[in-house]
N, C-alpha and C positions, 0 to 999 in steps of 0.2 A: 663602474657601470657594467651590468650586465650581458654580458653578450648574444646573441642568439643562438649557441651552442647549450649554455650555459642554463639558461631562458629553459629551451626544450626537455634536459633534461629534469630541469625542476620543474616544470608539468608531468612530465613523465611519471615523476616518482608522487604529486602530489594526488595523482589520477591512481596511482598502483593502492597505496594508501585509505584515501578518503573516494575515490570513484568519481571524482570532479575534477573540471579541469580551473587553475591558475583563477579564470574569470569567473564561473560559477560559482568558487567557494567563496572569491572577497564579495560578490553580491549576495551570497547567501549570510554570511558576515554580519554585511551592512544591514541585512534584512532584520539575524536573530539580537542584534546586539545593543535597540530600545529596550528589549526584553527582556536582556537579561541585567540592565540596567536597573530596568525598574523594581527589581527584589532589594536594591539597597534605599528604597523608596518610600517601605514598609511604615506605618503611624507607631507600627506598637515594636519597635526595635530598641531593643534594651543599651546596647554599644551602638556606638559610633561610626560610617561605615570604613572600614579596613583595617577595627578593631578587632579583637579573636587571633588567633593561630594560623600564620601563614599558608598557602597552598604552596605549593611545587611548582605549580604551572603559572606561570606571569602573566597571563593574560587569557581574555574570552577568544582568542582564536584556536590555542593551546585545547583549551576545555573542548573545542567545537572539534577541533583534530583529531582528541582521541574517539569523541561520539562515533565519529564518522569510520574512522579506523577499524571501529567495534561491529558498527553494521557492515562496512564494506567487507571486512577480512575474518572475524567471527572468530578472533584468537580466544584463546583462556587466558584468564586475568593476569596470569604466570608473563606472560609475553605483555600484557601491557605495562603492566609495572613495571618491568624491567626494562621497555620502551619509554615511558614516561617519567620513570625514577620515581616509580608511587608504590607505596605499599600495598601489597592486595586486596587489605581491607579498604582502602580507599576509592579503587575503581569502584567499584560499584558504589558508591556515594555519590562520586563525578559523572558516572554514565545518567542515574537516576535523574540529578540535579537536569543537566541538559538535556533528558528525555523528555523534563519537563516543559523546556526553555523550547525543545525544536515542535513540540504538540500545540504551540501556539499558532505555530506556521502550520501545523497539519488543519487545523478548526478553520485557520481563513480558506486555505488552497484546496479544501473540500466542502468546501461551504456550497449548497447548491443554487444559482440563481432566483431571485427574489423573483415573485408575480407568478411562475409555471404552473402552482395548482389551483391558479384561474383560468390555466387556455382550456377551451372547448374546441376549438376547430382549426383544421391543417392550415389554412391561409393565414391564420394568428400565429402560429407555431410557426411556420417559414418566414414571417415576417420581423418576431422577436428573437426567436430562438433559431437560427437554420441550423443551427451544430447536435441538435436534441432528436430533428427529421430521424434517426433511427440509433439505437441503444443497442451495447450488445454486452449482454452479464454470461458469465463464467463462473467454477467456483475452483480454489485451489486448495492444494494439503500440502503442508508442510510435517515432517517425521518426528515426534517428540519424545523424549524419554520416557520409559514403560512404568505409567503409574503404581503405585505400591497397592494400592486396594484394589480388590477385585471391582469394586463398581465402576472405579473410575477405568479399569480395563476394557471394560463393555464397551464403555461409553468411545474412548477412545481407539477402540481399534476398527481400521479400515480394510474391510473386507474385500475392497479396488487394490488399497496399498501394499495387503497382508504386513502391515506395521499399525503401530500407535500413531493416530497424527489429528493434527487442529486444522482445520475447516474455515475458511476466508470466502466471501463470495464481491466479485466486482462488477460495476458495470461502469462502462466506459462507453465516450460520444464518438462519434463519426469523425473528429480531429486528434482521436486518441489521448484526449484528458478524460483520467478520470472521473467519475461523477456521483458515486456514493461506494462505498466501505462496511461492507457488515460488520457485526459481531463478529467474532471467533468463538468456534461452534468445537466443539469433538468429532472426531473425524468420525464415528458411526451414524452422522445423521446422512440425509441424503440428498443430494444439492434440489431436487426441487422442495424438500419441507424447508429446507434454510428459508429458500426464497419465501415462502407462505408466511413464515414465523418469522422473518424482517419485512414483511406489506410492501416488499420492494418499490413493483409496482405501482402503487401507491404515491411512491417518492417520484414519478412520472410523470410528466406532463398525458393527458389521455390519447391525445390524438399522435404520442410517438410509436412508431413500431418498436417491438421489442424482440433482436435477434439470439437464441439461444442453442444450445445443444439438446442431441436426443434424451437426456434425461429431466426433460423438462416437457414431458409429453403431458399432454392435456390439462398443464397450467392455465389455461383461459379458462376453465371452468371454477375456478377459485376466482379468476379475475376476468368476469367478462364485457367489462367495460374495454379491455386494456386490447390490442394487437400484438401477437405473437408470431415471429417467424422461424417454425421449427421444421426437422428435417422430419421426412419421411422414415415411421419407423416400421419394419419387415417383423413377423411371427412364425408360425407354422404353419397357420389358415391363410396368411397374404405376405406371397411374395410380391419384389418392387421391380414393377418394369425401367425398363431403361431408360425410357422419359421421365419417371422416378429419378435414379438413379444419379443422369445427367443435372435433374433441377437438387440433388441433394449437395453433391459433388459443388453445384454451383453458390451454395449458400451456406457452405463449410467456408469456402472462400471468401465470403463477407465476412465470414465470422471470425477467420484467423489475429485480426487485430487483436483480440483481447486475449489469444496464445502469445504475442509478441511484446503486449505490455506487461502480462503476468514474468516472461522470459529479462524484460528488463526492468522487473523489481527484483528478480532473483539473481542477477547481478550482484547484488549485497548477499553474499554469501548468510547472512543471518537469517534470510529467510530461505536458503538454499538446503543448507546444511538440515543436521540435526538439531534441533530447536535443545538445548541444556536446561535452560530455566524455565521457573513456575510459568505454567498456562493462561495465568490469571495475566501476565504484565504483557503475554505476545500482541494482542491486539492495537496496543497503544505502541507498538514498534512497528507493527506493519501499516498502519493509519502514520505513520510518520515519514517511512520509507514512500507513501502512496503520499504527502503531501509537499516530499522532497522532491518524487517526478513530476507532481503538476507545478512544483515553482522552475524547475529546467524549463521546462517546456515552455511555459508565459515567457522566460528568459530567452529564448530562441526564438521565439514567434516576436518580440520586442525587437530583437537586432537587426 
């Protein structure tokens, strides 16, 4: 029998690891593991299933271990194999395979509620939705390896970052769940054309407000059905009085929550770090990482 000594520090080291604690992971478990069932389910499977060539890893918690390992701690494949007793050519087989298996759970746990782009009016919208009453988008970069062609140089480099880097944009509700996920963009675009070229907006209910950063000045003219609550932005011709100033300062402050969820997806050092691989697969890690914090989250708000 386990002790409580004992107990704590296998939390301890399963949280150092995978970024979960003890409970989280066997719910999260329970959650992926219809899932990944159902590939041996297949109509046109030629074998049998646990026909083929053994794995190394004994089981779907094993596989889910190292996924998690990979996003949490953001090793080179050098350190997983050698963790896992896999050959390098392998990980990335096994990370793919359950990339695939945890994208399942990212499509439910970003899935946006059904009926929103029929409210027309606030009393509807606090009555069905009160967690939508106000939205606040962001957009984030992550630092990528220096593409070899000059175009894709252009394209990728971040005149904010003075690095190469890929381009996320979130918006998140009032309870700090996430609520939609853009593309991933190259870091030379500019978070307000993201926004225009994903019709964010759009993904809105009309009567929510929408709070954002100063580089999102005069977005309502693209969308003017929509409400925007942006800061006061100062030039050469107009400085900001201090009644400015005070109400900017004050709606920086509403806005901080989507610095502190962007802060706790970057916690997984995979999306902290230097991003190593192709540009093309980041998106489907960061929409997964962003579908692993809305499942914590229903998991904490359940207990």
């Amino acid at each position: 029998m386990l002790t409580y000594k004992k107990l704590s520090k296998r939390e301890r080291s399963l949280k150092a690891f995978t970024g979960l604690s003890v409970r989280e992971f066997e719910a999260l478990h329970d959650e992926l593991l219809p899932v990944w069932e159902r590939r041996f389910e297949r109509k046109d499977r030629i074998r049998k299933p646990g026909g083929g060539k053994k794995s190394k890893l004994s089981c779907f918690a094993d596989e889910l271990v190292l996924l998690l390992t990979f996003y949490r701690n953001y090793p080179v494949y050098e350190i997983l194999g050698f963790l896992f007793d896999l050959d390098i050519s392998n990980i990335g087989r096994h990370i793919t395979l359950m990339e695939t298996v945890l994208s399942d759970l990212a499509k439910r746990k970003l899935k946006r509620p059904r009926g929103t782009a029929r409210i027309r009016t606030l009393e509807e919208l606090h009555e069905k939705f009160p967690e939508l009453d106000e939205l606040i988008g962001d957009a984030t970069e992550q630092a990528v390896e220096r593409p070899k062609k000059k175009s894709k140089q252009r394209k990728h480099y971040s005149g904010k970052k003075k690095q190469h880097t890929v381009k996320t944009q979130l918006v998140i509700q009032k309870d700090r769940k996430i609520y939609d996920v853009s593309r991933s963009y190259p870091g030379h675009i500019h978070d307000k054309t993201l926004m225009i070229k994903e019709r964010t907006p759009d993904k809105i209910p009309r009567p929510s407000r929408i709070r954002a950063d100063s580089a999102y000045q005069n977005i309502e003219k693209d969308f003017p059905e929509h409400t925007f609550i942006l800061p006061e932005k100062a030039n050469r011709w107009h400085k900001l009085t201090q009644k400015q100033k005070k109400a900017n300062k004050d709606k920086s402050a509403k806005r901080i929550p989507v610095e502190h969820v962007i802060g706790k997806l970057k916690n997984f050092k995979v999306l902290a770090h230097k991003y190593r691989h192709a540009t093309v697969k980041h998106n489907r890690m960061f929409r997964n990482i962003c579908g692993l914090y809305n499942f914590r989250l229903d998991l904490t708000a359940a207990s």
